[in-house]
N, C-alpha and C positions, 0 to 999 in steps of 0.2 A: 637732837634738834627739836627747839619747842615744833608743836603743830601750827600750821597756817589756814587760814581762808582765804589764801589768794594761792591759784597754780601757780607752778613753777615758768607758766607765763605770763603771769602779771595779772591775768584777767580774771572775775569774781566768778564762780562756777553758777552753771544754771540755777534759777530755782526750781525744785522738786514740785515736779506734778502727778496727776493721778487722773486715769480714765474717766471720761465721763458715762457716768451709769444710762442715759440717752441717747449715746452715740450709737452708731451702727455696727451691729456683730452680724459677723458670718458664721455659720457653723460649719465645721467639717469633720471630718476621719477619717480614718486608716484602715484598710485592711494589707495583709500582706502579699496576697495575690494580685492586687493594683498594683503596689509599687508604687503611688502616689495621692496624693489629698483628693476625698470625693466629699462631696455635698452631701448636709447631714439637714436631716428636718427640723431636729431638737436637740437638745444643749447634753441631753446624755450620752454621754462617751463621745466629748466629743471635746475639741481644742478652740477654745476662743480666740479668734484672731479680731484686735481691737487694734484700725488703724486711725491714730490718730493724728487727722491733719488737721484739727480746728484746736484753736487754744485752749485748754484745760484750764477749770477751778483750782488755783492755787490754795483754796480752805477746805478742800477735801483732806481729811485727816489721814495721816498717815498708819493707822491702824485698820484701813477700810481693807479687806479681805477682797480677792478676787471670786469672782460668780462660779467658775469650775474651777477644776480640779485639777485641767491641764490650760493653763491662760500664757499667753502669749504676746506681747504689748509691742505696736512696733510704732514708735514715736519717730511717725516722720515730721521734718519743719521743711515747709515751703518757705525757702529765701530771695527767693527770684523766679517771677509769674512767668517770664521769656523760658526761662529754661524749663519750666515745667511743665510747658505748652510743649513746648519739643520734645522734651521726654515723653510727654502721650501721644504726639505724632508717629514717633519712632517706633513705639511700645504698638501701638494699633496698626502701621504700617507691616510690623513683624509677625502680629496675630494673624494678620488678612495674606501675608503670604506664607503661612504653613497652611490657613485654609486651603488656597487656590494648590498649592503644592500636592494635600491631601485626595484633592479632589479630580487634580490631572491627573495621579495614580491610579488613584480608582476608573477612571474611565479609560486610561489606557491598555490595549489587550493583552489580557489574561499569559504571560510568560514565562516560559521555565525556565530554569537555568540549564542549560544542557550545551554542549560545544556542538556548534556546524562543522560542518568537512572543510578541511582546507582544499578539499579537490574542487572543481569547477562541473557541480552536479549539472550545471544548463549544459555544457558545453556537452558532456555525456551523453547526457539524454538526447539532445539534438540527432549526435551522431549514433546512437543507438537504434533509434528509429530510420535509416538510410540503410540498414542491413537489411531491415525489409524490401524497401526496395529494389535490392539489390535480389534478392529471392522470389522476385517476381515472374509468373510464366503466363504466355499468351502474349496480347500485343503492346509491345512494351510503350507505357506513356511517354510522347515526347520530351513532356516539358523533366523529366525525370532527372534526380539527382545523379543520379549513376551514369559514368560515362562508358564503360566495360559490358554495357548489356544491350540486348533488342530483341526483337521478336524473337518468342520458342517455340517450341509446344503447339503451334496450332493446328495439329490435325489429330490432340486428344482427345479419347474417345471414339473415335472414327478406326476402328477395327475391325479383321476380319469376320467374327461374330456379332460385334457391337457398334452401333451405327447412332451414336448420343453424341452431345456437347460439351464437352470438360474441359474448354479452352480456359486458359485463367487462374487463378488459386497461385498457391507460392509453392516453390521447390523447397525441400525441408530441410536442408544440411548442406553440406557440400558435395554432395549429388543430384542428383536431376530427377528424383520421385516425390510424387506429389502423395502426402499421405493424408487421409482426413482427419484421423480421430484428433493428432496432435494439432493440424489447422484449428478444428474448429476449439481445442481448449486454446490457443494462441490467441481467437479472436473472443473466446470471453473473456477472458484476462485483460484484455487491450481494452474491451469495452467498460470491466468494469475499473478501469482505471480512469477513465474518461465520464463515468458518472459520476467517481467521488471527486476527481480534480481538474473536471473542465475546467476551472477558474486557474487554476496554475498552468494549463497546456495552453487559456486562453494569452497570460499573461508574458507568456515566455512567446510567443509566436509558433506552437506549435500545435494549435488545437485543429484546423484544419488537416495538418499532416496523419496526425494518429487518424483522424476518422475518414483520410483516404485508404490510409493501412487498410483498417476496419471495415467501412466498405468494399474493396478490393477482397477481401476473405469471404465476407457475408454474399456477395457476388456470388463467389463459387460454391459456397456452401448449398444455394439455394437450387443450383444445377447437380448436386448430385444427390437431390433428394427426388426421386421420381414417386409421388401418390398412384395410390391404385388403381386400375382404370376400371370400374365399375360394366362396361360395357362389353368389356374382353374378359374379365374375371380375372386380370394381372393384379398380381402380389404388388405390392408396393418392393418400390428397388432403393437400395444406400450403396456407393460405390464407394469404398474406402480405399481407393490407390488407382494410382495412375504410373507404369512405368513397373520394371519387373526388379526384383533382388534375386534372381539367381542366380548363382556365383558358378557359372559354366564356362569356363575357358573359350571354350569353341564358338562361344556363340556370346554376340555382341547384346549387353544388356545395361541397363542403366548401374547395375554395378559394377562389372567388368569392362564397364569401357571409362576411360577415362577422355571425356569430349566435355568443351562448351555445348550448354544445351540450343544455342543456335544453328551449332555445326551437328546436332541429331539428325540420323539417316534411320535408323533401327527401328523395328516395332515396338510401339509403346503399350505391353497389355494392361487389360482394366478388370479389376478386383469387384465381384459383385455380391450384395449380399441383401438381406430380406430383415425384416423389424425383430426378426429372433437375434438380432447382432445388438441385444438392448441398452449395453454402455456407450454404444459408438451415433445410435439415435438418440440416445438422452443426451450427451453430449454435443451434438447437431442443433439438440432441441436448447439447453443455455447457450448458446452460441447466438443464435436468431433472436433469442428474446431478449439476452443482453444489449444487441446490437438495435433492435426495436427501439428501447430506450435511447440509445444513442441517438436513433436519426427521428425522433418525436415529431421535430419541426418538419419533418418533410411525411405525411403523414399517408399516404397512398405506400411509401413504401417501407414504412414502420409496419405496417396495416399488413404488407404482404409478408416478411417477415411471421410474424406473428402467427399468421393464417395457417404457413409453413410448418411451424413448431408447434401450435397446438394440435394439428393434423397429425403430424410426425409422433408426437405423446401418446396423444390416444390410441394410435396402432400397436405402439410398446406396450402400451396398458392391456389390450385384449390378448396378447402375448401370453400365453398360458404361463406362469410363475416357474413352473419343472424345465419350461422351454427357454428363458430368458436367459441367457448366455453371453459369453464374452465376443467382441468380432473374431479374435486370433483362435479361438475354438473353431471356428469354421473354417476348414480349409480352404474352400475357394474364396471367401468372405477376407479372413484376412491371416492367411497361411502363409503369405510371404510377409507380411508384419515382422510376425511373432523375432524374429532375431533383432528386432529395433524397436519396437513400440508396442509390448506382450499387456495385454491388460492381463490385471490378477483378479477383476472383479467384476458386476456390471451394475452393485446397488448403489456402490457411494454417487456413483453418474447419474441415478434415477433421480436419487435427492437433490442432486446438481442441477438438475435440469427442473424438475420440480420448482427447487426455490426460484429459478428465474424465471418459469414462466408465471409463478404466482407474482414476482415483482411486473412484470410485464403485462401483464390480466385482471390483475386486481381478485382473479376467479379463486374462489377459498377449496376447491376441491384440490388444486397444484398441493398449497399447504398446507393440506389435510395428510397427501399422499406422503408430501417430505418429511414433515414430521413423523408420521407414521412410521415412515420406511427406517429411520434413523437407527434405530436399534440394532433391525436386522444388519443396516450396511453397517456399523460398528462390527460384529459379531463377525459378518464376512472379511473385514479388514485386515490382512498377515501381518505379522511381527514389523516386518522391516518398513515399512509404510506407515509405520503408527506416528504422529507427529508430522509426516511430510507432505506439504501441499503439490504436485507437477503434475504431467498432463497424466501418469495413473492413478492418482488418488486424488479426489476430490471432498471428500470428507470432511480435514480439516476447516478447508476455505466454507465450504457448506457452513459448520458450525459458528463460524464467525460472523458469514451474512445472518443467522437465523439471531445471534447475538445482538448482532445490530438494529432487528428488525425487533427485537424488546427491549431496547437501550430507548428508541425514538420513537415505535410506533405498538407499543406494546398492546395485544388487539386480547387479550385475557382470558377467558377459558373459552372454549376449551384445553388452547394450547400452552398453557401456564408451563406445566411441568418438562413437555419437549423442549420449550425456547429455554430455560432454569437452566437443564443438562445440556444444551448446547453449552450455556453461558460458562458452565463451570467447567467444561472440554476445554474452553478457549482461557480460562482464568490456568488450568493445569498446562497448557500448552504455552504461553506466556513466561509461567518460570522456569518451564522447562528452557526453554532459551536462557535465560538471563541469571538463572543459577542454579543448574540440573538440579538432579543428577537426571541424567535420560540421552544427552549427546554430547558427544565426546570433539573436540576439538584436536586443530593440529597444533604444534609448537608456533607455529606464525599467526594462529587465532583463530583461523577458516574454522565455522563448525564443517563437521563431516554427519549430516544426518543419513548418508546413506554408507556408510564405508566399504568398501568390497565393490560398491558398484558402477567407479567411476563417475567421471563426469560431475565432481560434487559445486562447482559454483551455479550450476539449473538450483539447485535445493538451497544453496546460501542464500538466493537472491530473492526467493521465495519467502522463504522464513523472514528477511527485511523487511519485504515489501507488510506482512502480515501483522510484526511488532510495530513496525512504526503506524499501518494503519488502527490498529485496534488502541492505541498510544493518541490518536485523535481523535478516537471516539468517546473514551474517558476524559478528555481534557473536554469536549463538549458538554457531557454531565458534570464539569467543574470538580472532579475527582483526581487525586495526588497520584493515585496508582492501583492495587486491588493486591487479592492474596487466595492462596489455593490451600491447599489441608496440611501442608508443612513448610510455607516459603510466602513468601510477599514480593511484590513488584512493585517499582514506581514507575512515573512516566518519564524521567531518566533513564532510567534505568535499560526501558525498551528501546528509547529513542538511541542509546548507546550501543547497546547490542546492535540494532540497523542499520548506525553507520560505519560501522567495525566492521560488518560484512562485505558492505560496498565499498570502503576505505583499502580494507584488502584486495577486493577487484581489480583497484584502479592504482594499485601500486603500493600498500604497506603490506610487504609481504617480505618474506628471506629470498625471493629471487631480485626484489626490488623491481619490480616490472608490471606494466597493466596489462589485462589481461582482455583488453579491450580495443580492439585494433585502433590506430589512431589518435589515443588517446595516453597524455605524454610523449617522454621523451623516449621511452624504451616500453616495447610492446611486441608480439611474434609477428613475426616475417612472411612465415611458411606454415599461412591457416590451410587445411585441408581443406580445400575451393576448388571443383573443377571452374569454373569462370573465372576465379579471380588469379589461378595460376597460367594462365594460357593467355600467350600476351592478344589481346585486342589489336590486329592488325591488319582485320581486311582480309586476310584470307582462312581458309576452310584446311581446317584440322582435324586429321582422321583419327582413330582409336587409338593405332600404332603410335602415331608425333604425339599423341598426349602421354601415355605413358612417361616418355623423359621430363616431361613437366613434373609429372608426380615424384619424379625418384631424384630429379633439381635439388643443389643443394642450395639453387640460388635462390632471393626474395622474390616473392610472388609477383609476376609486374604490374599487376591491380591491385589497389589499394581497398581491401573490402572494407568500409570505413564500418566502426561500432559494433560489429562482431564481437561476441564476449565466446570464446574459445571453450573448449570441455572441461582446461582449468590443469592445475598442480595434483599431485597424487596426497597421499594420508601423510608424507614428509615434506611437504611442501616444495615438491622436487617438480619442473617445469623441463618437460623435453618439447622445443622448439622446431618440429621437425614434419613436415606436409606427411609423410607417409607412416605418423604416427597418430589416429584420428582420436584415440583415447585421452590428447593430451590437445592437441591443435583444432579439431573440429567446430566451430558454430550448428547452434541448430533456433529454427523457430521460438519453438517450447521454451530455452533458455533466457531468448532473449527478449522473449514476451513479459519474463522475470524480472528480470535487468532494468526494463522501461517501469514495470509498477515498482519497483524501489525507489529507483532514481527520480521521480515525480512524486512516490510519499517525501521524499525526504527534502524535495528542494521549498529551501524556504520562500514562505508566498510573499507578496509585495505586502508591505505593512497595511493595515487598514483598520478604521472604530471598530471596539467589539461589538460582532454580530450572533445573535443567539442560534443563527442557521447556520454559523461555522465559518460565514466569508474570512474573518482573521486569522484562520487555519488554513482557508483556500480548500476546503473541501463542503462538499453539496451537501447539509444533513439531510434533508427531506426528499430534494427531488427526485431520489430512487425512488420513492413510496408513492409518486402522486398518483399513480394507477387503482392504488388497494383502495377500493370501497365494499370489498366482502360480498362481492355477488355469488351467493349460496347456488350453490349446482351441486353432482353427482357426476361422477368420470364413467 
């Protein structure tokens, strides 16, 4: 078929045009790392893009070469002015919302990807905090959650030797002894949980409640600290117990009897001991200082506090070093302890207390001492201990506050290299959670940090509380996660580990059960409770009528609400059974755990990011506002 100059639709083809050499170029390029065109200054190595939307020279020759190398011609024809108004309408309405688009990401907070618990953390934690309550001795508050309880205890301390005040403080377990060393780690825990997340305790409606707990501890702690009396030449006194553990048949004792502690007739003896009991006064001493910061606002009795615990320090300190010893070393001191709350130590407590009074003080001599001391209390630390934070080791949590205190407030030499070695304890203690080797878990997930020693959800709930807070202290330096000398972390990663712990508490387990009275549908019956097994009815029950309660196979007729029990064995095997305390028991210590988990991990109400952490719901700074480095000597 001859060739044509008309298409095969009738119509004469364009004429041929050609760029004009004045018209407007852009220059661009490629790299391959963009993955898209970037702005070029100059014409080398670069792609002419020539649009042209004005009419071309039809005498421009058709032998005219392109100016680069790589040329690109994109002959648009405007045919109609309406619609190309609209096309730049549409075209610039599209540009201005990826901007705004870009820009509400960027200012929206900082988020990981990581899944929340399908459990009902508020509802927990509510009811977690009511087991204190419940554990309360002296004169019980009316307006009080608990209906199963009233006045106890009031005539402790008042003995036939000893003629003091000890009304007050909380019963420890499901017995009716008041022990201090575990009180007073219970009320730092509680406090320091209340420094990092008042704003979440504020949000949830429970920030008043914890710092009645907290108060209510601090109360008593400060009555069983008696100063020396300068006038008599009295020793300074620490009374570590209230109530006796002798397991004498014959004779009626807070262990052998099974009584609500309303219905106590019995002598209640009192445990005395002197500043050489140096884990159990350093412990006394973070307790008051933590709790300092908590009640800031009310400043007379911040102020008293305070006074308390650095008086209480510095007695341990002139403590001759050979003499500084455990309380449960001391017989009288704390020799009926030892079968329930054995210290194995007394330096990691020094540090413990050290670091809180320096947060409390601002005085550099505290954290002089604790960094100092660090090594040794490492070197004192046993095998079994190594990694666990509860009321006898304090070490790890040390390392992580001293952590924090060079994440936010890095105060620089001298103490460079003590807060470093903190930081890389808690970098090594990190993976060891989240992907050993160092703790062994059960078939159901529980780790087991303490195996052999019972009682492993106190130590699950501990290690939560620790990942998920050290997981928002990095998300504050705007960091993905960290790494220790063979392993890496992300903030995933922790944030997963902490809620796996508590997820199993609260019911993802092979027994299918929480371990948490109240909480759910299926939870134990028959927690080892003298109050909460003895029905509430108005009348007085002797030693003898409680016994059947204890050996009852029925449900406990009080409902001890939030109790997190001693937990499942190393097979995740749960014996639901009052006269099994290994397995059914509540205690303080435990559930001082429980509450800083379940408040790390409840997610805060949304809000702008804020550089002090509000988007997290935790206080970066306000632990620190004390430290201004007033140089002294101890």
């Amino acid at each position: 078929m001859p060739d044509s100059k008309y298409s095969s639709l009738g119509s004469p083809p364009p004429p041929t045009t050609y760029p004009d050499p004045h018209a407007p170029v852009i220059f661009v390029h490629t790299i391959s790392e963009a993955g898209r065109l970037l702005p070029s200054s100059s014409r080398w190595n670069s792609i002419e893009l020539a649009f042209n939307l004005f009419p071309q020279s039809s005498s421009a020759p058709d032998s005219l070469p392109p100016r680069f190398s790589k040329s690109v011609d994109f002959n648009l024809v405007i045919r109609d002015k309406k619609y190309f108004k609209r096309f730049v309408c549409v075209a610039a309405s599209l540009v201005l919302a990826v901007v705004v688009l870009v820009l509400v990401l960027k200012l929206l907070p900082h988020k990981h990807h990581h899944h929340g618990s399908s459990k009902n953390l508020r509802l927990a934690l509510g009811q977690a905090l009511v087991f204190f309550d419940a554990q309360k001795s002296g004169y019980f508050p009316k307006n009080n959650l608990v209906n199963f309880r009233g006045d106890s205890g009031t005539h402790d301390g008042n003995t036939s030797s000893i003629k003091t005040d000890l009304i007050g403080g909380f019963y420890d377990s499901g017995n009716n002894i008041k022990f201090s060393f575990p009180t007073a780690y219970t009320i730092t825990l509680l406090s320091w949980t209340v420094l990092e997340y008042h704003q979440k305790y504020a949000d949830i409606g429970e920030l008043e409640h914890v710092k009645d707990i907290v108060k209510w501890g601090s109360d008593y702690l400060l009555k069983i600290f008696v100063p020396p009396n300068t006038n008599t030449s009295e020793k300074a006194t620490l009374y570590s117990q209230v109530g006796s553990t002798v397991n004498d048949t014959k004779v009626e004792t807070d262990l052998t009897c099974w009584q609500r502690p309303e219905d106590m007739t019995y002598p209640r003896s009192v445990s005395v001991c002197d500043a050489t009991a140096t884990d159990l006064a350093a412990e006394v001493v973070a307790a008051l200082s933590a709790a300092s910061l908590v009640f800031k606002q009310d400043k007379d009795y911040s102020e008293k506090l305070v006074k308390s615990a650095e008086e209480l320090f510095d007695l341990a300190m002139k403590v001759d070093t050979k003499q500084q010893t455990t309380y449960t070393s001391i017989p009288d001191c704390g020799g009926q302890a030892r079968l329930f709350y054995n210290s194995s130590g007394c330096k990691d407590e020094l540090v413990w207390g050290g670091t809180w009074l320096f947060f409390a003080t601002g005085n550099e001599s505290y954290l002089r001492y604790a960094t100092g001391g660090f090594a040794v209390a490492e070197e004192e630390e046993i095998v079994s201990e190594k990694g666990v934070f509860d009321w006898n080791n304090k070490l790890t949590a040390s390392a992580v506050l001293l952590t924090r205190l060079r994440f936010f407030r890095d105060l620089g030499y001298p103490y460079e290299a003590a807060l470093g070695s903190s930081s890389n304890r808690t970098d090594l203690l990190m993976c060891s959670y989240v992907s050993g080797p160092g703790f062994n878990k059960t078939d159901g997930g529980l780790m087991m940090l303490k195996p052999g020693y019972g009682a492993p959800l106190q130590y699950a709930v501990t290690a939560s509380f620790l990942s998920k807070l050290y997981s928002d202290y990095l998300d504050l330096l705007r960091r993905s996660g960290s790494s220790c000398a063979t392993s890496s972390f992300s903030l995933d990663m922790l944030r997963s580990f902490s809620l796996s712990q508590v997820d199993y508490i609260l019911g993802d387990n092979p027994m299918k059960m929480s371990y948490v009275v109240g909480f759910g549908d299926k939870y134990p019956n028959q927690v080892h409770h003298r109050a909460a097994s003895i029905p509430w009815d108005g009348k007085w029950h002797s030693c003898a009528e409680g016994e059947r309660w204890l050996h009852s196979k029925e449900a406990n007729p009080n409902q001890l609400l939030g109790a997190m029990v001693a937990g499942p064995d190393q097979n995740d095997v749960f014996l639901d059974q009052r006269d099994q305390p290994q397995f059914t028991e509540p205690s303080l210590s435990g559930n001082a755990g429980l509450v800083a988990a379940l408040i790390a991990l409840h997610e805060p109400r949304r809000r702008s990011s804020d550089s002090n952490g509000a988007s997290l719901g935790i206080d970066k700074m306000g632990m620190f506002e004390n430290i201004h480095l007033i140089t002294s000597t101890l």
